[in-house]
VEXTI-9642 format. One record per residue: residue in one letter; x, y, z of N, C-alpha, C, O in turn. Coordinates in steps of 0.05 Angstrom, whole numbers. Layout:
N
resn = A; n_px = X; n_py = Y; n_pz = Z; ca_px = X; ca_py = Y; ca_pz = Z; c_px = X; c_py = Y; c_pz = Z; o_px = X; o_py = Y; o_pz = Z $
...
END
This chain:
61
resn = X; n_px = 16; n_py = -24; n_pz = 0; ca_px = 0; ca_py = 0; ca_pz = 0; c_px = 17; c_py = 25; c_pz = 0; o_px = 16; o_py = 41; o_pz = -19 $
resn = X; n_px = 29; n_py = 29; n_pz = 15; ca_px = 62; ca_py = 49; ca_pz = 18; c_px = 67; c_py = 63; c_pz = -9; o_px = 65; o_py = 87; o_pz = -16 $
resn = X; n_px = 77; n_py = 29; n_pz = -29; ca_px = 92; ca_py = 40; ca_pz = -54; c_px = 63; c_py = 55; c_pz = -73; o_px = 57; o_py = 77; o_pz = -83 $
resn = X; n_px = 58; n_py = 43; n_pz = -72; ca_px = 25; ca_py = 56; ca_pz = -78; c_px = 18; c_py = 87; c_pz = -79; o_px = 15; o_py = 106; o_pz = -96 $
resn = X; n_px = 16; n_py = 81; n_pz = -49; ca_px = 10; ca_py = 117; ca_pz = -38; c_px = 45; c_py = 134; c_pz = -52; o_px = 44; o_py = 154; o_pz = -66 $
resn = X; n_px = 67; n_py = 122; n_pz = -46; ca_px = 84; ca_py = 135; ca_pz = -48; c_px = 91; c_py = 143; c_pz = -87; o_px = 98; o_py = 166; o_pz = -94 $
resn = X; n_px = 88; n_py = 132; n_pz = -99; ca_px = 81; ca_py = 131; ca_pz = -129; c_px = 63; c_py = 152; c_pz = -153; o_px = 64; o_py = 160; o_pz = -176 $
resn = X; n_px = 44; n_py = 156; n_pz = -122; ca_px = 16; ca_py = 171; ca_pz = -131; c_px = 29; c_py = 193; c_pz = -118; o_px = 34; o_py = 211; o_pz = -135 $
resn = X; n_px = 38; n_py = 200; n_pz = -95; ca_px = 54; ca_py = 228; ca_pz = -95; c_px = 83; c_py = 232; c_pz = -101; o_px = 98; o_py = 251; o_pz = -94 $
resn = X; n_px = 87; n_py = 217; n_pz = -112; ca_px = 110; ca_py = 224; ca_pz = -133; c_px = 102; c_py = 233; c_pz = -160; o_px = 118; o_py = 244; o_pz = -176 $
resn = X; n_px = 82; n_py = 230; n_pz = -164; ca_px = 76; ca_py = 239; ca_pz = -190; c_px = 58; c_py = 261; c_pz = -194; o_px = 56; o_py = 274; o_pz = -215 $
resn = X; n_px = 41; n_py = 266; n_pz = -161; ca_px = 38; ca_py = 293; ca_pz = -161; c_px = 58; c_py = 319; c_pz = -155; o_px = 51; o_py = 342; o_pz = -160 $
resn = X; n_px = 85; n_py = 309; n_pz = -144; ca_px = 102; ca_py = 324; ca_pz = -143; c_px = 107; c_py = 333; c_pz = -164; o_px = 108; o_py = 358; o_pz = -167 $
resn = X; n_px = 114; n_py = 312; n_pz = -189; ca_px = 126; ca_py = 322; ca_pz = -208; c_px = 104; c_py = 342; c_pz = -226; o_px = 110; o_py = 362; o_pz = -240 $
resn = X; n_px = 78; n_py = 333; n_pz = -223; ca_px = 60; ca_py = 347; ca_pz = -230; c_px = 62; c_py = 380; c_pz = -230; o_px = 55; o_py = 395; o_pz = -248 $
resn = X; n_px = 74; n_py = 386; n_pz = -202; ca_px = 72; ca_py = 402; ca_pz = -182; c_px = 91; c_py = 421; c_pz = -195; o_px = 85; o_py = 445; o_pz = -196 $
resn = X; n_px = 120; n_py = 408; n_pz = -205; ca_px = 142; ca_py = 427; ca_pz = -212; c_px = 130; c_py = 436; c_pz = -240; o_px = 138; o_py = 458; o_pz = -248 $
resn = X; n_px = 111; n_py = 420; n_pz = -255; ca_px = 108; ca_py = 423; ca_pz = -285; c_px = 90; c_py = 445; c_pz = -285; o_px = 96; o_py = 464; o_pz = -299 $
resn = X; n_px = 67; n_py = 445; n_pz = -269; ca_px = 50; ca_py = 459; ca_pz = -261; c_px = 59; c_py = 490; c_pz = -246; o_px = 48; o_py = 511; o_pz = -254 $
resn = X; n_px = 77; n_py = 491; n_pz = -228; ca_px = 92; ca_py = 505; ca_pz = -209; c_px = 72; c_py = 523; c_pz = -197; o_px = 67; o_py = 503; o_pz = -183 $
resn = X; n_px = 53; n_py = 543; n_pz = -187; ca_px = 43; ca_py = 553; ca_pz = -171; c_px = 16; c_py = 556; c_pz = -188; o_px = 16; o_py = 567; o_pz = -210 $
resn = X; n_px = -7; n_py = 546; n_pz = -176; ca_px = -29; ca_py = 550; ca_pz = -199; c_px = -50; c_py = 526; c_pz = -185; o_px = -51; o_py = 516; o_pz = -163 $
resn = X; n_px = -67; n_py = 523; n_pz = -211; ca_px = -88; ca_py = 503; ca_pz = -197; c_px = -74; c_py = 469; c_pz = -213; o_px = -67; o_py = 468; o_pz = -237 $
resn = X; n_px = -73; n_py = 449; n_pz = -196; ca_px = -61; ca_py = 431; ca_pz = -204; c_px = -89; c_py = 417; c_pz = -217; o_px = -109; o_py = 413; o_pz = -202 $
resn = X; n_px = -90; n_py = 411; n_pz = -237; ca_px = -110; ca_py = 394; ca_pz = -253; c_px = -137; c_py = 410; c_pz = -250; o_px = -160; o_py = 400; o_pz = -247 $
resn = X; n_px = -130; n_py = 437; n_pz = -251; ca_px = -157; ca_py = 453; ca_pz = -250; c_px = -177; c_py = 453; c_pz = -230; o_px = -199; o_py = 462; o_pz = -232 $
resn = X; n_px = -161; n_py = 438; n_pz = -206; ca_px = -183; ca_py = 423; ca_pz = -179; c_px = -170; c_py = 429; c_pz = -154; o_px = -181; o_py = 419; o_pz = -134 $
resn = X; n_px = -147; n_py = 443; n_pz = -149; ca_px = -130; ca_py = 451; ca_pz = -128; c_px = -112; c_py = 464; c_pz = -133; o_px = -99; o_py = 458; o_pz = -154 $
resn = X; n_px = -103; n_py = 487; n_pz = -116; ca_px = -87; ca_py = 498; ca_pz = -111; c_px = -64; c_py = 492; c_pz = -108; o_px = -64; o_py = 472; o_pz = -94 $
resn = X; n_px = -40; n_py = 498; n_pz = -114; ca_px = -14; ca_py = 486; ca_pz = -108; c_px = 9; c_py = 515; c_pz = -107; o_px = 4; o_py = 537; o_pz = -116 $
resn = X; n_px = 27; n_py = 507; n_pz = -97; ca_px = 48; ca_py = 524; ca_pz = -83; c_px = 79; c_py = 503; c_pz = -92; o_px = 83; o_py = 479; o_pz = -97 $
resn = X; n_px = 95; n_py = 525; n_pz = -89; ca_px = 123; ca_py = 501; ca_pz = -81; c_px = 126; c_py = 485; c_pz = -55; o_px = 132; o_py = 462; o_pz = -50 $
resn = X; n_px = 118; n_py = 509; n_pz = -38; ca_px = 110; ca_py = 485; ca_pz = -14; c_px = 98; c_py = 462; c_pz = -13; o_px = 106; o_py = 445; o_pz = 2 $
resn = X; n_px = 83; n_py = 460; n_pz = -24; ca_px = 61; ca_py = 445; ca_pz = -32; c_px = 72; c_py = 417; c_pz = -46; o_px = 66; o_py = 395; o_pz = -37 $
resn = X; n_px = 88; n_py = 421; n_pz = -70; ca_px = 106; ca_py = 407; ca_pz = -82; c_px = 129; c_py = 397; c_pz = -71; o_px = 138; o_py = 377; o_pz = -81 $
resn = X; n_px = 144; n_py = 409; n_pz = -47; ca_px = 165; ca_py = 390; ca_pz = -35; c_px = 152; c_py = 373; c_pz = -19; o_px = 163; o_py = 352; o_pz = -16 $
resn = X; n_px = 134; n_py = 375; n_pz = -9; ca_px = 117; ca_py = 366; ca_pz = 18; c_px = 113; c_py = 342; c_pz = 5; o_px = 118; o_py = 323; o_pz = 20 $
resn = X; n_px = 107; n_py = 337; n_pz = -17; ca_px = 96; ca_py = 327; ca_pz = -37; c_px = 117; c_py = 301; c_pz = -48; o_px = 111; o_py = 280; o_pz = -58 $
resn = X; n_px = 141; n_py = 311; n_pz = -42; ca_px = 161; ca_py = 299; ca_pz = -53; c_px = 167; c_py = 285; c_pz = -23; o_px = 162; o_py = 260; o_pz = -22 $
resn = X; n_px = 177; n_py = 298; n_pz = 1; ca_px = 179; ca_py = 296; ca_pz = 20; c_px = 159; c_py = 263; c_pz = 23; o_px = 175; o_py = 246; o_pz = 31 $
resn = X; n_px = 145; n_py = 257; n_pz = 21; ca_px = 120; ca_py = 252; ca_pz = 24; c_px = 119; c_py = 219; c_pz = 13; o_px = 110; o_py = 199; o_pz = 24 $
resn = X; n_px = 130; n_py = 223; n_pz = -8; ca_px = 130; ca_py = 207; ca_pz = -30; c_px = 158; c_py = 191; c_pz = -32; o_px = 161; o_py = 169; o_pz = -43 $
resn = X; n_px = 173; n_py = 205; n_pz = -23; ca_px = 204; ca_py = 199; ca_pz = -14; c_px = 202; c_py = 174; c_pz = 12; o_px = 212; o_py = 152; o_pz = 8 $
resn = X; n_px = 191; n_py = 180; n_pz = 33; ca_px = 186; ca_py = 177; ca_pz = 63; c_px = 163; c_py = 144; c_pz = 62; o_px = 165; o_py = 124; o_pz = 77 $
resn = X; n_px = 147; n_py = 148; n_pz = 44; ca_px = 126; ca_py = 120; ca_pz = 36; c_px = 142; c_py = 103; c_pz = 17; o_px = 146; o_py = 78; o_pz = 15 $
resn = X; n_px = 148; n_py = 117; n_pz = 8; ca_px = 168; ca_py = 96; ca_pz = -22; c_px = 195; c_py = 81; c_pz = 0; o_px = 200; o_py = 57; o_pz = -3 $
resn = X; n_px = 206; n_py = 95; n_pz = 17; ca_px = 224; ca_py = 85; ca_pz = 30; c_px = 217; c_py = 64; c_pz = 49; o_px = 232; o_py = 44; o_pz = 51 $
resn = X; n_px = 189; n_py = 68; n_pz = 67; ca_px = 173; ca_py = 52; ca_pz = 80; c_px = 161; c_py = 27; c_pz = 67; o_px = 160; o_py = 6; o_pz = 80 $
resn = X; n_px = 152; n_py = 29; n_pz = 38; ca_px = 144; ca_py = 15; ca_pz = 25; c_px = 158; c_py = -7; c_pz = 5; o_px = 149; o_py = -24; o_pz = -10 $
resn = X; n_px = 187; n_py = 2; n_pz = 12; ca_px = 211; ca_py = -20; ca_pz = -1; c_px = 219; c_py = -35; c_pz = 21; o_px = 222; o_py = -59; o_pz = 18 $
resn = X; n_px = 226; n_py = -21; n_pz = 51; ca_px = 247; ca_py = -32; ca_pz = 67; c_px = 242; c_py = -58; c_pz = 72; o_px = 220; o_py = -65; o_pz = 62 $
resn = X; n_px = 252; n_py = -72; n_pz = 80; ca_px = 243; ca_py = -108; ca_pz = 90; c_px = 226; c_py = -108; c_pz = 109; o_px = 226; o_py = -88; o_pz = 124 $
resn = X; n_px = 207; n_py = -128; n_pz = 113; ca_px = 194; ca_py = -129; ca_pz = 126; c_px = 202; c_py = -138; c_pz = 159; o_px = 190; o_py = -132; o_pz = 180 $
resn = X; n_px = 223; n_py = -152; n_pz = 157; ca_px = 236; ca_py = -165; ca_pz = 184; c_px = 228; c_py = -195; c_pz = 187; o_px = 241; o_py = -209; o_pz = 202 $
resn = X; n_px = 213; n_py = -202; n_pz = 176; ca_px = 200; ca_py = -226; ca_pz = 175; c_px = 234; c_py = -243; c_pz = 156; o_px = 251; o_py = -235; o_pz = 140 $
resn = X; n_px = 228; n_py = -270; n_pz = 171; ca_px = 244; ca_py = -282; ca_pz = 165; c_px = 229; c_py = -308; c_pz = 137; o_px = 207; o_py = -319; o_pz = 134 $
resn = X; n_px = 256; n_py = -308; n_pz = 121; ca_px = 243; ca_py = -318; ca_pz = 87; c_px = 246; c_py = -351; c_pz = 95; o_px = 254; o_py = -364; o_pz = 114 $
resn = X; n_px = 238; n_py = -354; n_pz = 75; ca_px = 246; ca_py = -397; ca_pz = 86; c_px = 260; c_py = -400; c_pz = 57; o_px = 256; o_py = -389; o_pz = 35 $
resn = X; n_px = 273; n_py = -413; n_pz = 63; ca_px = 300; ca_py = -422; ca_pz = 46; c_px = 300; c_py = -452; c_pz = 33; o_px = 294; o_py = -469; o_pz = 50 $
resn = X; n_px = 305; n_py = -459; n_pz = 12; ca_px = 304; ca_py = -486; ca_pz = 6; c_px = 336; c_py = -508; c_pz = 13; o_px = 356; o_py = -508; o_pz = -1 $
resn = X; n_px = 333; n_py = -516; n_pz = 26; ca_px = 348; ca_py = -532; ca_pz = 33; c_px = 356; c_py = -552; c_pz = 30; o_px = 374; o_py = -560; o_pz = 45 $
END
């Protein structure tokens, strides 16, 4: 779910720089702030959403 969420605001980020201060998709407001947060965001889930789980794998033996 992570890489997911993190994917979908990565791509509103980039949205965000293409767009740069204005209405993003004619349906919101956007800022640069708005766009790192965005990245921030998307950076932070994508990282969550790769790391290992800790669970241990079973191995063929």
């Amino acid at each position: 779910m992570n890489k997911i969420f993190g994917v979908v605001y990565g791509l509103v980020a980039v949205l965000g720089f293409v767009v740069g201060d204005g209405l993003l998709l004619g349906l919101n407001s956007n800022n640069m702030a708005d766009t790192w947060l965005h990245v921030v965001i998307a950076i932070v889930s994508l990282i969550i959403g790769f790391a290992p789980n800790g669970e241990p794998t079973a191995t063929a033996g």
